[in-house]
C-alpha positions in Angstrom: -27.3 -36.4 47.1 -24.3 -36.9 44.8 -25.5 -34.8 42.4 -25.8 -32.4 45.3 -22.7 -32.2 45.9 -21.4 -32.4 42.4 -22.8 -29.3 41.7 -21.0 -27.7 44.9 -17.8 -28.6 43.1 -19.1 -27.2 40.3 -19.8 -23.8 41.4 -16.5 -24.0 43.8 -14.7 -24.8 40.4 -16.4 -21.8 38.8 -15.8 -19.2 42.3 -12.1 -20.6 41.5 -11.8 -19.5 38.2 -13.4 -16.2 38.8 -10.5 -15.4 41.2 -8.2 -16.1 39.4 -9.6 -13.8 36.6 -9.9 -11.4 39.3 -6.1 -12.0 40.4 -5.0 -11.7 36.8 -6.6 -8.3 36.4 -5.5 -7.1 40.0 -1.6 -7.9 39.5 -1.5 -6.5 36.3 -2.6 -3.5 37.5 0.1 -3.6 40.1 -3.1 -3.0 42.9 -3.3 0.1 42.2 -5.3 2.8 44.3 -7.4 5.8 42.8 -7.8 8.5 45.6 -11.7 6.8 46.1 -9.9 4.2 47.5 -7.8 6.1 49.1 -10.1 7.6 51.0 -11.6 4.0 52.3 -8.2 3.0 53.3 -7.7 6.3 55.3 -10.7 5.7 56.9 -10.2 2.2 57.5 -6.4 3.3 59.2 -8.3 6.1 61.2 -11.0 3.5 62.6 -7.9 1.4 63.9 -6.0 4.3 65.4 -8.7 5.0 67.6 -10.4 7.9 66.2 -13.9 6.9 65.8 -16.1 5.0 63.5 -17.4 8.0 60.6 -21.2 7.0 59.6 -20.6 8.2 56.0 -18.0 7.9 53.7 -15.4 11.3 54.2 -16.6 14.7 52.5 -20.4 13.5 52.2 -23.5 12.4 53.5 -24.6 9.4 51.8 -22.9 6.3 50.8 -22.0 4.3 54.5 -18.4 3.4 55.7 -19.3 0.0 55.8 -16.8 -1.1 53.4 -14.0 1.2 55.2 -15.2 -1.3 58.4 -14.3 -4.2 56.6 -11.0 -2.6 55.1 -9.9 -1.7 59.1 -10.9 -5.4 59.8 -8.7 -6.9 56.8 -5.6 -4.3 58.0 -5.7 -5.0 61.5 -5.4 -9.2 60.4 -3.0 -8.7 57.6 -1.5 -4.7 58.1 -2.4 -1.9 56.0 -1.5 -2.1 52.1 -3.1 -1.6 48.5 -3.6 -5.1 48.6 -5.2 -5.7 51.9 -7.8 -2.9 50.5 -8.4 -4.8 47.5 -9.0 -8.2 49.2 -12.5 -6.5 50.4 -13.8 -5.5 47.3 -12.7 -9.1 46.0 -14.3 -11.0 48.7 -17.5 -9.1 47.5 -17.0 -9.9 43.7 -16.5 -13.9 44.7 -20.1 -14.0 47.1 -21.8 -12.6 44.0 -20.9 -15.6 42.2 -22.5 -17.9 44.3 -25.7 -15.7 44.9 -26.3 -15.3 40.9 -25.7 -18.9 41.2 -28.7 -18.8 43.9 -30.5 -16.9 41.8 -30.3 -19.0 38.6 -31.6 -21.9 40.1 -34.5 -20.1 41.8 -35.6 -18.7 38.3 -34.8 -21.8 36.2 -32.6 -25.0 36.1 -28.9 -26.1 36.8 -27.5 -24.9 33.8 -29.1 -21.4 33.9 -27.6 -21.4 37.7 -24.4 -22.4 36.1 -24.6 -20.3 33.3 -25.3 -16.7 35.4 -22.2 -19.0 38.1 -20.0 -18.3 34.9 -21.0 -15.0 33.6 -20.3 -13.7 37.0 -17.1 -15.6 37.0 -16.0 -13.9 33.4 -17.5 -10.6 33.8 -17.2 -7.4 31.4 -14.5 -5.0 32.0 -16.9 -2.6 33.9 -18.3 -4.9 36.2 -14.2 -6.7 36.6 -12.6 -3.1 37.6 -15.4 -1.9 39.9 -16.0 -5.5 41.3 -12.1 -5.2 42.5 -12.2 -1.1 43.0 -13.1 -0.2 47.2 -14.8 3.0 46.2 -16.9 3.1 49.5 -19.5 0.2 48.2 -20.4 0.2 44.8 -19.7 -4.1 44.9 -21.3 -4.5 48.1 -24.0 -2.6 47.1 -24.9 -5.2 44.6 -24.3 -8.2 46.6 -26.7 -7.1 49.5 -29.2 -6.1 46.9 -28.9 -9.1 44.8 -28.9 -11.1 48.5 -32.4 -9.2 49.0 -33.4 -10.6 45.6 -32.7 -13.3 45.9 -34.8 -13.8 49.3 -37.7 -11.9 48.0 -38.2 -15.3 44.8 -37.6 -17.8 47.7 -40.1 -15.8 49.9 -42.8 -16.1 47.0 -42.5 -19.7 47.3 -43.3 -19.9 50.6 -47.2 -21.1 51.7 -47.6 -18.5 53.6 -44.7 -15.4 53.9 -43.1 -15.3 57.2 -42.2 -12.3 59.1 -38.7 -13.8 59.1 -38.3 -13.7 55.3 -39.7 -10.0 55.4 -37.4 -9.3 58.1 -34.6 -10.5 56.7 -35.3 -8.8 53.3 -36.2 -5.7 54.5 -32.6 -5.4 57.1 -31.0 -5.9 53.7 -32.7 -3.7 51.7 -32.4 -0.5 54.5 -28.8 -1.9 55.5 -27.9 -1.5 51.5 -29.7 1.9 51.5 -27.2 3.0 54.0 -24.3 1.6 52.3 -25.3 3.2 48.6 -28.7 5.2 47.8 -28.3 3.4 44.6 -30.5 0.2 46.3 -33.4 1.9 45.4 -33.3 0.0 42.3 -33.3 -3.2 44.3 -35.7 -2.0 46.8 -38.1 -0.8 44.3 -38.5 -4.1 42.7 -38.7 -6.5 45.8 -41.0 -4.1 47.7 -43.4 -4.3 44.6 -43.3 -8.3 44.1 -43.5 -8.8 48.1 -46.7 -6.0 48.2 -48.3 -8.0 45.2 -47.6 -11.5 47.2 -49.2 -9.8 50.8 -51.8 -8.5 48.7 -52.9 -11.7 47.1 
C-alpha cells in the first residue's frame, strides 16, 4: 500500500517535470500559432458563435474536429487566445505520460514503467513541438491509440476476454480513426493480438 502510493508521487513528480519542459518550450516560443492551428482555433471560435459543429477538420475530409471541440470548450472557460489553444494539445502530451507509464508496468516492472514515465516526460524535439502543436489531432491521436494499447495487454490477461474490454477497445480504436486515419497503425496491431487471443 505505501509503495502504492509512493509510486503515485513518483509518476506525479515525473507528469510535473514534463510540464514544466513543456512550459519551457511553449514560452520560449512566445505560443506561437502556425495557420494549422489556426484553423482549430477558428473552428473552435465558430463552434462557440453558434454556427455549428463541422465533422472534419476545414478544407478536408478526414482528420475529425475533435480537438477544435476541446479548444471551443477551453475558450469558452478561459476566452480565446494562442495560449488557451495550446493548453489542449498540452493536456494531451501530460495523459500520455501516465499511459506509457501504464504501459511499462503492463509489459515489465516499476522501473521500466518509470523509465518510458520519464522518456515521455523528456521527449525529442519532434515528439516536444507536435506534442504542444493543435494541428487538428496529431497528439490525441496517439494518446487514444496508445489508451487502446494499452487495454488490448490488460485484456490478454484476462481469463476469459469480456465484451467490455472489446468494447471499450474497439470505441477507441474507431473514435481515433475519426480523429486521424493515421490509427490504423494502432488498430492494425491490437486487432491482430485480440484476433490471436479469440482465436486461442
Amino acid at each position: 500500500m505505501r509503495s502504492e502510493r509512493r509510486e503515485i508521487w513518483l509518476l506525479i513528480l515525473i507528469v510535473l517535470l514534463g510540464l514544466v519542459y513543456r512550459l519551457d518550450f511553449l514560452f520560449a516560443s512566445a505560443f506561437s500559432v502556425d495557420a494549422d492551428e489556426a484553423i482549430v482555433g477558428l473552428m473552435a471560435r465558430h463552434m462557440l458563435a453558434g454556427k455549428g459543429v463541422p465533422v472534419f477538420y476545414y478544407g478536408q475530409h478526414y482528420m475529425g474536429s475533435f480537438e477544435a471541440m476541446c479548444a471551443a470548450v477551453v475558450f469558452a472557460v478561459f476566452g480565446s487566445s494562442p495560449a488557451a489553444l495550446k493548453i489542449v494539445p498540452l493536456g494531451f502530451s501530460l495523459a500520455l505520460i501516465v499511459i506509457l507509464y501504464g504501459i511499462g508496468r503492463e509489459l515489465g516492472s516499476r522501473n521500466g514503467a518509470r523509465f518510458a514515465a520519464l522518456l515521455a516526460a523528456l521527449p525529442p524535439a519532434a515528439l516536444l513541438e507536435w506534442g504542444t502543436k493543435a494541428r487538428g489531432g496529431f497528439i490525441e491521436l496517439v494518446v487514444l491509440g496508445s489508451w487502446a494499447f494499452l487495454l488490448t495487454l490488460r485484456a490478454l490477461k484476462e481469463e476469459r476476454l469480456k465484451n467490455s474490454s472489446l468494447f471499450h477497445i474497439c470505441f477507441l480504436l474507431g473514435f481515433g480513426w475519426w480523429v486521424n486515419n493515421q490509427m490504423i497503425y494502432f488498430i492494425l496491431p491490437c486487432k491482430l493480438v485480440l484476433l490471436a487471443r479469440i482465436l486461442r
